[in-house]
N, C-alpha and C positions, 0 to 999 in steps of 0.2 A: 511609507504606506500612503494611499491614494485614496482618493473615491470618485465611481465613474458611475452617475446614475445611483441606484439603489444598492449598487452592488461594491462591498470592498473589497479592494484585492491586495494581498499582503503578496511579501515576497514567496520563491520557492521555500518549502521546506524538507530536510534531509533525516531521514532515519537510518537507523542499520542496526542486521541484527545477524550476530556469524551464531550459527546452529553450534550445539557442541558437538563435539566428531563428525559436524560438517561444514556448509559452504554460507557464506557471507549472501545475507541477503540486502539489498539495497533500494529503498523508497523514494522520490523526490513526489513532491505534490504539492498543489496549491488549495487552501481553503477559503472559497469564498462564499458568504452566506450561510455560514455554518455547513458549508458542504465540499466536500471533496472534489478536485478537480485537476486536470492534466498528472493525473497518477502515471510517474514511471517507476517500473520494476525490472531490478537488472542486479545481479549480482555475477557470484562466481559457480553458481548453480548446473545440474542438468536438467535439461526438461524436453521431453519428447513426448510426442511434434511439439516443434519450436510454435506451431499455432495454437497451440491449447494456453497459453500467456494472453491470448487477447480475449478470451473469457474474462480470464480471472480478472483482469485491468479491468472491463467493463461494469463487472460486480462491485467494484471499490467507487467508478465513477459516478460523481451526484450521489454518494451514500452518506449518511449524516457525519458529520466530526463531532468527536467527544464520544466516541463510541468505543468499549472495550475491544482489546486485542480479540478476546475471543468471538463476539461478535463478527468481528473481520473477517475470522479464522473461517465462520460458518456460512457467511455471505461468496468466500472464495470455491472454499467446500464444495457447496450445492454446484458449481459452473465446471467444475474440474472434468473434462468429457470424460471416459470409461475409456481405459485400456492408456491414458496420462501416465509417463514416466516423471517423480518428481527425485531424483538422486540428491541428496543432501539437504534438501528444506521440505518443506512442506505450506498446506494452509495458514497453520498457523504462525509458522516462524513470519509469514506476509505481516502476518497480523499484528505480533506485535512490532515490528518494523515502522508498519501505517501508525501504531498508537505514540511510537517512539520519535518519526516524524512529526506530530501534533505537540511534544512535548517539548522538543526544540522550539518552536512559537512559544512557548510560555518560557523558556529560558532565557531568548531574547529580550522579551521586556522590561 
């Protein structure tokens, strides 16, 4: 762990969350400043249009850490365009992903 300026930057951190009777979701993300940053979202998921994922990234990025899955869940929510296929996850399963993500840093230490 480093400090560049004001800002620390710890390493990547990895979540995952497989749905039940569906598909693995997958988080990597960095928190710096108590904030969210270089959120990737990738699992074994459907989602149609393959662009309707850069919303939902968008919604997560610079959003506070330490923030409940459901929280997540609502912030991905609200960006999901109209007429979004999501086959096997959802908002929420992001969500708790992102919070499960965050929880690997404190297992680290």
């Amino acid at each position: 762990m480093g400090i560049t300026g004001t800002r620390e930057i710890v390493d990547m951190l990895h979540g995952e969350y497989k749905v039940p009777r569906g598909k693995l979701v997958v988080v990597d993300l960095d928190v710096v400043d108590e904030r969210l940053y270089r959120v990737s979202l990738t699992g074994d998921f459907f989602l149609y249009p393959e662009e309707a994922l850069a919303p939902m990234i968008a919604a997560l990025e610079g959003a506070p850490a330490g923030l409940g899955g459901h929280e997540y869940c609502l912030r991905i929510a609200r960006v999901v365009p109209p007429g979004t296929e999501m086959l096997g996850f959802s908002p929420c399963a992001i969500g708790i992903a992102v919070v499960r993500a965050q929880e690997s840093q404190a297992h680290d230490r």
